[in-house]
MDAnalysis code that builds the backbone (N, CA, C; Angstrom):
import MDAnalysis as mda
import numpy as np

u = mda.Universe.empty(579, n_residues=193, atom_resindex=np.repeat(np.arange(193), 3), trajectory=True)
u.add_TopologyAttr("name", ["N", "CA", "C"] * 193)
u.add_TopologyAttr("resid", np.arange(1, 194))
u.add_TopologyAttr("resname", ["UNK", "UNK", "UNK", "UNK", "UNK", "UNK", "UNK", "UNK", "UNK", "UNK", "UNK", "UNK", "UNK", "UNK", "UNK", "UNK", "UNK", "UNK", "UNK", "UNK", "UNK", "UNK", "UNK", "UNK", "UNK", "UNK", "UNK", "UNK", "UNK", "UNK", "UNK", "UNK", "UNK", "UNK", "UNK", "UNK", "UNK", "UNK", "UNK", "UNK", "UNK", "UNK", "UNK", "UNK", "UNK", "UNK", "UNK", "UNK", "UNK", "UNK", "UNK", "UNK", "UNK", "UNK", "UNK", "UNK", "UNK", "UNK", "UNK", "UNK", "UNK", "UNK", "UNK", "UNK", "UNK", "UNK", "UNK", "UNK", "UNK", "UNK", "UNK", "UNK", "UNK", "UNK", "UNK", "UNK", "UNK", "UNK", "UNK", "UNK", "UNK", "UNK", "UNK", "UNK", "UNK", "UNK", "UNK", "UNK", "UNK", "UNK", "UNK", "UNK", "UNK", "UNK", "UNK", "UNK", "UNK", "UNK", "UNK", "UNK", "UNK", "UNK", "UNK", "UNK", "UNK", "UNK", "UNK", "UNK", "UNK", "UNK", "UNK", "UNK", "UNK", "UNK", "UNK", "UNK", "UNK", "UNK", "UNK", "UNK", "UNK", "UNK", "UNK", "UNK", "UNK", "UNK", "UNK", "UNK", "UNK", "UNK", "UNK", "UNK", "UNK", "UNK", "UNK", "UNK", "UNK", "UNK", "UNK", "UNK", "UNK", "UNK", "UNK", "UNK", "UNK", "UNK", "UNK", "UNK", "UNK", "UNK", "UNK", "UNK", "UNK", "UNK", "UNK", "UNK", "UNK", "UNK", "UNK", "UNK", "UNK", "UNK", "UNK", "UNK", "UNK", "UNK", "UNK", "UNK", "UNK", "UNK", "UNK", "UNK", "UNK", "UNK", "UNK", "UNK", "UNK", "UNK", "UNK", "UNK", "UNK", "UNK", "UNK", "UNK", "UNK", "UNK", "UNK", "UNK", "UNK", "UNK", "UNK", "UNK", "UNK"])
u.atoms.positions = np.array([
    [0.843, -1.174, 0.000],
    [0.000, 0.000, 0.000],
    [0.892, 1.242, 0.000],
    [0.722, 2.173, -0.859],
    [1.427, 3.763, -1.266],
    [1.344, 4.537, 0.557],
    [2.165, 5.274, 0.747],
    [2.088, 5.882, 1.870],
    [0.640, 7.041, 1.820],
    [0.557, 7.608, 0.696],
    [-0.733, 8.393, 0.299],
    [-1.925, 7.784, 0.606],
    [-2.161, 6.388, 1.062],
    [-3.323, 5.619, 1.154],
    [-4.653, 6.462, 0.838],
    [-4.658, 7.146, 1.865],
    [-6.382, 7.767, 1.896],
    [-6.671, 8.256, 0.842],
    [-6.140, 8.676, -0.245],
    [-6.796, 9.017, -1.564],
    [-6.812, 7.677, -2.125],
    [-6.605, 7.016, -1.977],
    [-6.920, 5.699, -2.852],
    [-8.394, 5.301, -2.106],
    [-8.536, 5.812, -0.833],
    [-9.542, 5.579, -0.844],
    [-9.750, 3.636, 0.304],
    [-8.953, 3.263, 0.260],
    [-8.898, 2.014, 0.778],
    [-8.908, 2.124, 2.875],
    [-8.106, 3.068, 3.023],
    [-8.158, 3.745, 4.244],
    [-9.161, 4.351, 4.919],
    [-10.028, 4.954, 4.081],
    [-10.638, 6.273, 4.590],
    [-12.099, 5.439, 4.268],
    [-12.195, 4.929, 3.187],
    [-13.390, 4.479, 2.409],
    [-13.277, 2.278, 2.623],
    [-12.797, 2.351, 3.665],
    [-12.457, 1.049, 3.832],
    [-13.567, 0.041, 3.550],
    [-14.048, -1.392, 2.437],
    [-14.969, -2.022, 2.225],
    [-16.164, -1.467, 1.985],
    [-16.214, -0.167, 1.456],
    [-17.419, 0.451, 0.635],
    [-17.266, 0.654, -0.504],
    [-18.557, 1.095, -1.472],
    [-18.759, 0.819, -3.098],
    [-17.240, 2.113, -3.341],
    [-17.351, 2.200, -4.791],
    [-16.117, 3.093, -5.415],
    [-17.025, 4.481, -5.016],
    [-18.098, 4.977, -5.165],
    [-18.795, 5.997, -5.003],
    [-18.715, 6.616, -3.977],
    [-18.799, 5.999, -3.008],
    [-18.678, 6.182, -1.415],
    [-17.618, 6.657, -0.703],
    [-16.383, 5.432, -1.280],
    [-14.950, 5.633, -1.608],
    [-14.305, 6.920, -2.138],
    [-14.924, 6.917, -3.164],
    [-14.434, 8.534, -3.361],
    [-15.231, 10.008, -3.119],
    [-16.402, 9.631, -2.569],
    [-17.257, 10.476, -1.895],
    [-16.454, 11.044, -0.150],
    [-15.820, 9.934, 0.178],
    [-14.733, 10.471, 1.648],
    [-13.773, 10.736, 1.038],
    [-13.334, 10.310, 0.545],
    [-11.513, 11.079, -0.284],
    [-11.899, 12.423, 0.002],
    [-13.194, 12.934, -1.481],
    [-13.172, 14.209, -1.503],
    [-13.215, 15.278, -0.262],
    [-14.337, 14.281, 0.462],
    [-14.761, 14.951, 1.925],
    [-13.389, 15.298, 2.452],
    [-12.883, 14.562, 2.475],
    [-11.468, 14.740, 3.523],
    [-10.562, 16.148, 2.962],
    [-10.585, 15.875, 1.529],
    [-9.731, 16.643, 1.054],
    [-10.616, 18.486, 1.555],
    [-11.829, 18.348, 1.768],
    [-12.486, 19.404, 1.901],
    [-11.744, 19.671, 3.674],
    [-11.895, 18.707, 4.651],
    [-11.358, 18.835, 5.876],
    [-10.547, 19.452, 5.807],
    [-9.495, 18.679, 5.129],
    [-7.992, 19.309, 5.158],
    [-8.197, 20.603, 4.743],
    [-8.971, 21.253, 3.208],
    [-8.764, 22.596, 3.220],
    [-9.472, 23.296, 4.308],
    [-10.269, 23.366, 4.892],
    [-10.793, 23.956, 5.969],
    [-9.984, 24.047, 7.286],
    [-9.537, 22.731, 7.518],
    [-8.031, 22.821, 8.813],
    [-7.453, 23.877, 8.427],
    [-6.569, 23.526, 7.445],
    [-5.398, 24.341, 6.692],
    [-5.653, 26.330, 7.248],
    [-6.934, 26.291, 6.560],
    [-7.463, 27.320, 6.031],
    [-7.384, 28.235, 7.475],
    [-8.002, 27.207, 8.470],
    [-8.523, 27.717, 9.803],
    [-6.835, 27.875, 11.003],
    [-6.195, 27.252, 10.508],
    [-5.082, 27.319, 11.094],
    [-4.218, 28.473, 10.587],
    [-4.190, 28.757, 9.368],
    [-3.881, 29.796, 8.780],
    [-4.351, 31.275, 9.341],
    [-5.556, 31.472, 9.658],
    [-5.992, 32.468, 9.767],
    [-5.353, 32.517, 11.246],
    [-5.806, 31.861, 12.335],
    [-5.126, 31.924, 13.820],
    [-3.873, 32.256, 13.641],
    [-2.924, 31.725, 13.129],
    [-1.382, 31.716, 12.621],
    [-1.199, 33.723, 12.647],
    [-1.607, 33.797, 11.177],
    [-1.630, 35.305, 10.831],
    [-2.396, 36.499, 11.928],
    [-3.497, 36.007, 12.198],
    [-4.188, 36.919, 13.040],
    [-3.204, 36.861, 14.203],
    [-3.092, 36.022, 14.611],
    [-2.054, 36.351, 15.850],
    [-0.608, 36.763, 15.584],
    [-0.420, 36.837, 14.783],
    [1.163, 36.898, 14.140],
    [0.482, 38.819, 14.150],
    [-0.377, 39.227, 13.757],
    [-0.728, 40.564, 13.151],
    [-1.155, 41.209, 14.624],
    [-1.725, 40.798, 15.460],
    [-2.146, 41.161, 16.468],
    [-0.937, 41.399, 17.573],
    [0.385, 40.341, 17.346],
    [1.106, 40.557, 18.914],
    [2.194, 41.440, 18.157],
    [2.222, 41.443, 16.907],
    [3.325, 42.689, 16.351],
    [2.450, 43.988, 16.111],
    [1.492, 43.662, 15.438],
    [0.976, 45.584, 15.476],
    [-0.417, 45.806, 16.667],
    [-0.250, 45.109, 17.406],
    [-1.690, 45.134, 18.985],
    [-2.783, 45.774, 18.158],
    [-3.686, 44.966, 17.101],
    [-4.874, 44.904, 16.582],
    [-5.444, 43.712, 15.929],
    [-6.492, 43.344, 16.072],
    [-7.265, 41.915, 15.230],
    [-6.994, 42.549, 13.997],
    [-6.843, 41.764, 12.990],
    [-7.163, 42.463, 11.815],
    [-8.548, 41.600, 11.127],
    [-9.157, 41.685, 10.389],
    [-10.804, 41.385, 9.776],
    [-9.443, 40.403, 8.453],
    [-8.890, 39.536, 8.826],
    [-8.470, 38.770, 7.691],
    [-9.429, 37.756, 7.329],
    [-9.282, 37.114, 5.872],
    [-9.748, 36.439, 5.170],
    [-11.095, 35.943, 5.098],
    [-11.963, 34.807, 5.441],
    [-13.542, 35.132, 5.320],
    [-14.424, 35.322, 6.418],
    [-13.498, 36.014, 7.537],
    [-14.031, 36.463, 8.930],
    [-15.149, 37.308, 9.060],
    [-15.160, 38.498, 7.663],
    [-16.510, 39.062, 7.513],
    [-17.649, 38.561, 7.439],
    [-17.505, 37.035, 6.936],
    [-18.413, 35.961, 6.378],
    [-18.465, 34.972, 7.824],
    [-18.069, 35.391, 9.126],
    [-18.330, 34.633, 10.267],
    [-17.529, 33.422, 10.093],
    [-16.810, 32.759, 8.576],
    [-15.802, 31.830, 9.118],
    [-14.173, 32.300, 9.648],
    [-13.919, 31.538, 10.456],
    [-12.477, 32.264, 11.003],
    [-11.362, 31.210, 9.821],
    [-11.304, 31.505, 8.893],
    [-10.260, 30.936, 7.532],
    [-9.630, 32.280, 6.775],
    [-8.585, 31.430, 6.144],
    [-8.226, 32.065, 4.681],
    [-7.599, 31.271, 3.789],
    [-8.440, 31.316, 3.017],
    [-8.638, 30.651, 2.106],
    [-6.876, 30.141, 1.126],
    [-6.505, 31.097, 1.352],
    [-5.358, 30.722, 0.405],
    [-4.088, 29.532, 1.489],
    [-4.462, 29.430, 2.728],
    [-3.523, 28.799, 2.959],
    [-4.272, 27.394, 3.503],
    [-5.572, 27.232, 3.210],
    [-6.090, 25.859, 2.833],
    [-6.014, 25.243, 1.535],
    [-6.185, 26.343, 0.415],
    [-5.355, 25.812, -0.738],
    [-4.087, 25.180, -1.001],
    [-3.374, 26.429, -0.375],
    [-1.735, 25.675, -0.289],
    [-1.441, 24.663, 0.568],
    [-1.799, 24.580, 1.846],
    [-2.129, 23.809, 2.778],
    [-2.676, 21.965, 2.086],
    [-3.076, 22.050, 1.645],
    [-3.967, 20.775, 0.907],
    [-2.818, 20.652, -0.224],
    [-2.395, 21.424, -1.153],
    [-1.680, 21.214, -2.155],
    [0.044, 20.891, -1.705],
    [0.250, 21.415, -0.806],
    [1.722, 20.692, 0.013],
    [1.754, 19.673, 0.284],
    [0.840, 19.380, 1.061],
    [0.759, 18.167, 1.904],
    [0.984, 17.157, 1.098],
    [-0.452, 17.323, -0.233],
    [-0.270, 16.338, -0.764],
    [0.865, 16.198, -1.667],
    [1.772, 17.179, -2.304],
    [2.629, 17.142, -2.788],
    [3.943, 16.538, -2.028],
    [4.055, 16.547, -0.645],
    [5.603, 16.424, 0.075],
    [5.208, 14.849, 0.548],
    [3.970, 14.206, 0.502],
    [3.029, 13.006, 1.316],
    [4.774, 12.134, 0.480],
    [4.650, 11.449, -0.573],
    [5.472, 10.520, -0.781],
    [7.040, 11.205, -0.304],
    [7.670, 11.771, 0.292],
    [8.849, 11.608, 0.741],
    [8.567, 11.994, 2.405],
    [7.732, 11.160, 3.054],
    [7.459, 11.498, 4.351],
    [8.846, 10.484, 5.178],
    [9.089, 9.558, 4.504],
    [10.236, 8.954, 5.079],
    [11.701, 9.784, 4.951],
    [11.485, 11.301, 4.248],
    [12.695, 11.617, 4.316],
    [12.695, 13.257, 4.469],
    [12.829, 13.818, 6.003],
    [12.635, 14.697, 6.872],
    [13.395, 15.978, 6.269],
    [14.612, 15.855, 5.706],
    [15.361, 16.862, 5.144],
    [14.810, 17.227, 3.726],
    [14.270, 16.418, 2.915],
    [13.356, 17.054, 1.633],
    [12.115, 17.404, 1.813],
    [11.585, 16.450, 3.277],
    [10.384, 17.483, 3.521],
    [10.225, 18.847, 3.578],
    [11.585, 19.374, 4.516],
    [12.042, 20.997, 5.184],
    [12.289, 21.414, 4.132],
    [13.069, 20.850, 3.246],
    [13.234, 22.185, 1.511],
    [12.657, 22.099, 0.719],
    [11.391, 21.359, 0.637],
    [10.512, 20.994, -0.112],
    [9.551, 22.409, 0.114],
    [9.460, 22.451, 1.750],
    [8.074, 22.952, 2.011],
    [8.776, 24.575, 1.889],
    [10.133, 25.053, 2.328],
    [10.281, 25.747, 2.274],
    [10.251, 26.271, 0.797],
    [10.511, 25.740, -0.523],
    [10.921, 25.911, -1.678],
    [9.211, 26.226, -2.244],
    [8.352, 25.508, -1.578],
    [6.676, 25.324, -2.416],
    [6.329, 26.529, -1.802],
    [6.142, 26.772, -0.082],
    [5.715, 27.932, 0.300],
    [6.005, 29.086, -0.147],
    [7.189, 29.207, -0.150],
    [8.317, 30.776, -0.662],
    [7.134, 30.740, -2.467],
    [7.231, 29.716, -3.352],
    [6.632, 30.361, -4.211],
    [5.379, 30.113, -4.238],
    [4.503, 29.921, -3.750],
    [2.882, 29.985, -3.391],
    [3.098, 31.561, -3.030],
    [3.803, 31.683, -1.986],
    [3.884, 33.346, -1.428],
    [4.148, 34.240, -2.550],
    [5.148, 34.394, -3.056],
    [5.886, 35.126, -4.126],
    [4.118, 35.407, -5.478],
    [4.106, 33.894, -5.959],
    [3.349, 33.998, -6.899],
    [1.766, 34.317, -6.613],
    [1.538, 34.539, -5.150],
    [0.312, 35.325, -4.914],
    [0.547, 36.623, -4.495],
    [1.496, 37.001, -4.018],
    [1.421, 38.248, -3.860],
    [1.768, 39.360, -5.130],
    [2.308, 38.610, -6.179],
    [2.336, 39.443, -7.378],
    [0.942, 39.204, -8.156],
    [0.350, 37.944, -7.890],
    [-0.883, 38.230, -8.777],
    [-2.009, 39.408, -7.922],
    [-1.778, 39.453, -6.623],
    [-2.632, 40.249, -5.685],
    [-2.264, 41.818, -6.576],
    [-1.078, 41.894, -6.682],
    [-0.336, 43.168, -6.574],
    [-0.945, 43.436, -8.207],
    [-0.673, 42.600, -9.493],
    [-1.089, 43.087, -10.923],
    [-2.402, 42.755, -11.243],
    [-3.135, 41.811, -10.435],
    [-4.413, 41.140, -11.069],
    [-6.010, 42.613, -10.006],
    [-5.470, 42.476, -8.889],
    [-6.485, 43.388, -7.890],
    [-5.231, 44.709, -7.652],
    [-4.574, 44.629, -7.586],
    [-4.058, 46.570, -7.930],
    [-3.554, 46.718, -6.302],
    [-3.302, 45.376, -5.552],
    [-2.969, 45.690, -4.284],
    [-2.183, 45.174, -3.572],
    [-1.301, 44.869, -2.660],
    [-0.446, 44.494, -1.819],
    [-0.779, 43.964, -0.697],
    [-1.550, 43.001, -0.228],
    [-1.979, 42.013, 0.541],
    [-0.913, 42.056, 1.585],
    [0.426, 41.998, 1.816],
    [1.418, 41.396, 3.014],
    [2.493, 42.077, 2.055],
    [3.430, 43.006, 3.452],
    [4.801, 43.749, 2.778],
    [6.230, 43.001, 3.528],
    [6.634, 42.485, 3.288],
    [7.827, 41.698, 4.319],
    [9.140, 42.942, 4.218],
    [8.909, 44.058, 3.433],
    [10.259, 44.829, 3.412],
    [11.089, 45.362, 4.721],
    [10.160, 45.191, 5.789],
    [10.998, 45.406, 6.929],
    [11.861, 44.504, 7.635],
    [11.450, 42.771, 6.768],
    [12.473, 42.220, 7.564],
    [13.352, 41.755, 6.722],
    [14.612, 41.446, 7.346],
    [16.053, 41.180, 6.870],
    [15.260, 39.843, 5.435],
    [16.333, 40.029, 4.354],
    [16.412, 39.430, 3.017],
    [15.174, 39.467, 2.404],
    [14.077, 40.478, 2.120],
    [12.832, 39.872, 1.612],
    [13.462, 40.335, 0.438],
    [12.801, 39.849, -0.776],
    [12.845, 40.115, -2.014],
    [10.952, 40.683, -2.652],
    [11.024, 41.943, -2.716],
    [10.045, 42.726, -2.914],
    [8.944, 42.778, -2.230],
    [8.982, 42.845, -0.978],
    [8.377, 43.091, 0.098],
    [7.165, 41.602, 0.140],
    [7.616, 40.330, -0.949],
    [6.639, 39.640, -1.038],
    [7.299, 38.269, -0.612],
    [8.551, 37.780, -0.050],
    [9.100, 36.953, 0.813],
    [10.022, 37.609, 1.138],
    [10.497, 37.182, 1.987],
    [11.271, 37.018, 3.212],
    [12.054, 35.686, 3.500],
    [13.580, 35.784, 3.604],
    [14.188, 34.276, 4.075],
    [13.667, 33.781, 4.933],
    [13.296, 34.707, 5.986],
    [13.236, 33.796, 7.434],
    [12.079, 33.537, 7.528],
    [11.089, 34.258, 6.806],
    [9.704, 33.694, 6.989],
    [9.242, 32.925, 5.973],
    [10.230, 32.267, 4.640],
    [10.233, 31.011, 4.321],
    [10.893, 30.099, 5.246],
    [11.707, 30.099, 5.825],
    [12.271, 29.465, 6.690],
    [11.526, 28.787, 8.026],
    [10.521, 29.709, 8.480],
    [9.429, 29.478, 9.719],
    [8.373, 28.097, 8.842],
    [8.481, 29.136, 7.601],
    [6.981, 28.260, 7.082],
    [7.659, 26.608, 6.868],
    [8.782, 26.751, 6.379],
    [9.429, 25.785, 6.412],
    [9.334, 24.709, 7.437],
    [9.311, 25.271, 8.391],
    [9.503, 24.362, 9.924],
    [7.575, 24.117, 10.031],
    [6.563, 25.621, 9.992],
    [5.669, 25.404, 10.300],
    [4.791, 23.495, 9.437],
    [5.293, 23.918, 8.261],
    [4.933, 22.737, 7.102],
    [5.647, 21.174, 7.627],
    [6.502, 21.109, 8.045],
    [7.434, 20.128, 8.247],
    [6.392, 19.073, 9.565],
    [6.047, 20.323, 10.978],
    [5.138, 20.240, 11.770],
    [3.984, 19.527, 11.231],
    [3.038, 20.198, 10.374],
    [1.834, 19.903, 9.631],
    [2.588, 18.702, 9.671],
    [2.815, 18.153, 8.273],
    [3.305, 16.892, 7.796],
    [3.469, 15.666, 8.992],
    [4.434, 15.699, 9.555],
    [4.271, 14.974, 10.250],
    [3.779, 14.684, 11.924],
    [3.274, 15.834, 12.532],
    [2.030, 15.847, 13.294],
    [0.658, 16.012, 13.298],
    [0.105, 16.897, 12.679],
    [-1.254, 17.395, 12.077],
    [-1.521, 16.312, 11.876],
    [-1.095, 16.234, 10.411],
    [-1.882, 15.687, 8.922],
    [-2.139, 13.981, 9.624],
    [-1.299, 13.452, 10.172],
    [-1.705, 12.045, 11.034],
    [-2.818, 12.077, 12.065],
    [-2.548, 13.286, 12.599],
    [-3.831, 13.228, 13.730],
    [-5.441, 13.472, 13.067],
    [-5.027, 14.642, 11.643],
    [-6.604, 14.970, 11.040],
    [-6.817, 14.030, 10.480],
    [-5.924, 12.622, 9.676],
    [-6.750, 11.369, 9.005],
    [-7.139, 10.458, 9.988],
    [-6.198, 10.467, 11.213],
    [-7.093, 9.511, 12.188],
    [-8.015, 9.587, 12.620],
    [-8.095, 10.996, 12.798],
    [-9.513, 11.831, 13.240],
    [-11.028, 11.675, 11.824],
    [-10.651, 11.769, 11.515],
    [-11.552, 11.777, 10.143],
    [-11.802, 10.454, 9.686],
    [-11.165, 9.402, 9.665],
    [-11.108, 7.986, 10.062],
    [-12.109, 7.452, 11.015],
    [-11.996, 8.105, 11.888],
    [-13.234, 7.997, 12.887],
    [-14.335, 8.330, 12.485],
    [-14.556, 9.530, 11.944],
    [-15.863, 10.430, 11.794],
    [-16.692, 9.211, 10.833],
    [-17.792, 9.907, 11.431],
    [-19.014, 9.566, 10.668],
    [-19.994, 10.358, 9.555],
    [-20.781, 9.801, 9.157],
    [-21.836, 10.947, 8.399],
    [-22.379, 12.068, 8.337],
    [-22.423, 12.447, 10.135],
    [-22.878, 13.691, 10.325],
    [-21.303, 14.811, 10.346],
    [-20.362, 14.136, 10.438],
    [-19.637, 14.942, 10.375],
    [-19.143, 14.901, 9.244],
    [-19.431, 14.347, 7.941],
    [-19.555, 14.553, 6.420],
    [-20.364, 15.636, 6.206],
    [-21.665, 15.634, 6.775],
    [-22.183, 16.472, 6.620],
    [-22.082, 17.759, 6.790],
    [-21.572, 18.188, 7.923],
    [-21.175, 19.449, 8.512],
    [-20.167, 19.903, 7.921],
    [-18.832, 18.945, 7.055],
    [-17.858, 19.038, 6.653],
    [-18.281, 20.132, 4.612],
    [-19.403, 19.533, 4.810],
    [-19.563, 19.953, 3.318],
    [-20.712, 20.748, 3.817],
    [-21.084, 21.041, 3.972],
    [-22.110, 22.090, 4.396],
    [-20.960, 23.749, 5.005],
    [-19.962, 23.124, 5.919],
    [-18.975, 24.545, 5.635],
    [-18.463, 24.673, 4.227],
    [-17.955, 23.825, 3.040],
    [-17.690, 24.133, 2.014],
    [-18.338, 24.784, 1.441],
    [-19.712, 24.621, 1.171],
    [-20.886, 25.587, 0.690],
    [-21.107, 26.705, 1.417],
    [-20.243, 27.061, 2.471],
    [-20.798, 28.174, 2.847],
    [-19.032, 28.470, 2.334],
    [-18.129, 28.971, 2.289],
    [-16.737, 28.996, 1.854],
    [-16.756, 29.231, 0.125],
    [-17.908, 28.342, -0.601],
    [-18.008, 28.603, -1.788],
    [-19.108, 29.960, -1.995],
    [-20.359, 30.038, -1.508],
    [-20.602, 31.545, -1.154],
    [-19.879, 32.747, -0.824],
    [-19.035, 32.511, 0.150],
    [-18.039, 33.943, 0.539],
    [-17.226, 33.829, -0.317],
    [-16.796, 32.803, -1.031],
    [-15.266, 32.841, -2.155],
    [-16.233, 34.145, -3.437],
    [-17.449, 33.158, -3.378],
    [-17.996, 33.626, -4.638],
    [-18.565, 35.281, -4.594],
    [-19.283, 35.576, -3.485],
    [-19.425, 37.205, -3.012],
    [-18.059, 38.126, -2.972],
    [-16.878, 37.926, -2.152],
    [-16.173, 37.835, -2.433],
    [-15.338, 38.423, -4.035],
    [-15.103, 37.766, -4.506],
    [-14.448, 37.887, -5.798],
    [-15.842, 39.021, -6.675],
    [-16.994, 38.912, -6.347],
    [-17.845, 39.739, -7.097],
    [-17.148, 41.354, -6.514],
    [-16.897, 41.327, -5.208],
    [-16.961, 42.408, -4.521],
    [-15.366, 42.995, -5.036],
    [-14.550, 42.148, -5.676],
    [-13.161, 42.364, -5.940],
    [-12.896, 42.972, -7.474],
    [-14.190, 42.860, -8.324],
    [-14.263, 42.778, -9.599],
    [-14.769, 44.461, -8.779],
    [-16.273, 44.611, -8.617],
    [-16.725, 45.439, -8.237],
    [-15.207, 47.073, -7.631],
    [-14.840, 46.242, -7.046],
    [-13.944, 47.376, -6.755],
    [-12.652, 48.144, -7.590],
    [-12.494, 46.996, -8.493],
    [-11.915, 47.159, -9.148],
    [-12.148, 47.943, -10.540],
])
């Protein structure tokens, strides 16, 4: 069996039809972006709060979920990208540092040419390259990702392993509400623009 198991579905979807089977894959994969997402926002909000002493209204908090969205994306897309070299701890760390640094880089320039704005400025700390990374805060994310990988991400499939239907349910019922605020959202981004 592949170390990736749970997308195959044999793990997660253990002795049920293929439908079902890949009806929890997806679910899960929705978990994970919502973890991701929700850990992200705590991460930053507190990162923003104990350096400049204010909450800031980040990501779909207007919308009553406490997420942001872009680091359940990336969040879900690491994981599963670094999953097959989990037996090897030193390509995990430059892996995650090398994927994060350009997830960062390549959103903050599309923020900056696509919406006309500057989302996060790193120019005050030592090595950023255009106020849109920073060494050391690829370097954190580095360690933060490494963490995920091999603490998180074991505890959210065991956890989810467990779950049942109603917590399928609840699981996709926040997606639909996440696909509303994505979708208001981006109207309101066009709109301003």
């Amino acid at each position: 069996m592949r170390e990736d198991h749970y997308y195959e579905g044999d793990a997660i979807g253990a002795n049920t039809s293929v439908l079902s089977s890949r009806f929890r894959i997806v679910t899960y994969m929705i978990f994970q972006y919502l973890v991701y997402g929700a850990i992200g926002w705590i991460v930053e909000t507190s990162y923003i709060y104990v350096v400049y002493d204010h909450f800031s209204r980040r990501g779909l908090i207007s919308h009553g979920l406490p997420m942001i969205p872009l680091f359940g994306y990336g969040g879900l897309l690491i994981v599963t990208l670094l999953k097959r070299w989990k037996h090897k701890p030193a390509i995990i760390y430059f892996f995650s540092v090398f994927l994060a640094t350009s997830i960062e880089f390549l959103t903050g320039l599309s923020n900056l040419y696509l919406l006309n704005r500057q989302t996060w400025n790193y120019n005050r700390i030592p090595l950023s390259y255009k106020g849109f990374v920073a060494l050391p805060v690829s370097l954190a994310w580095g360690l933060l990702i490494t963490l995920i990988v091999y603490i998180l991400e074991p505890a959210l499939e065991k956890a989810f392993k467990k779950s049942g239907p109603i917590m399928a349910g609840i699981i996709w019922a926040i997606s639909f509400a996440c696909i509303y605020c994505h979708f208001t959202d981006f109207l309101t981004l066009i709109h301003l623009n």
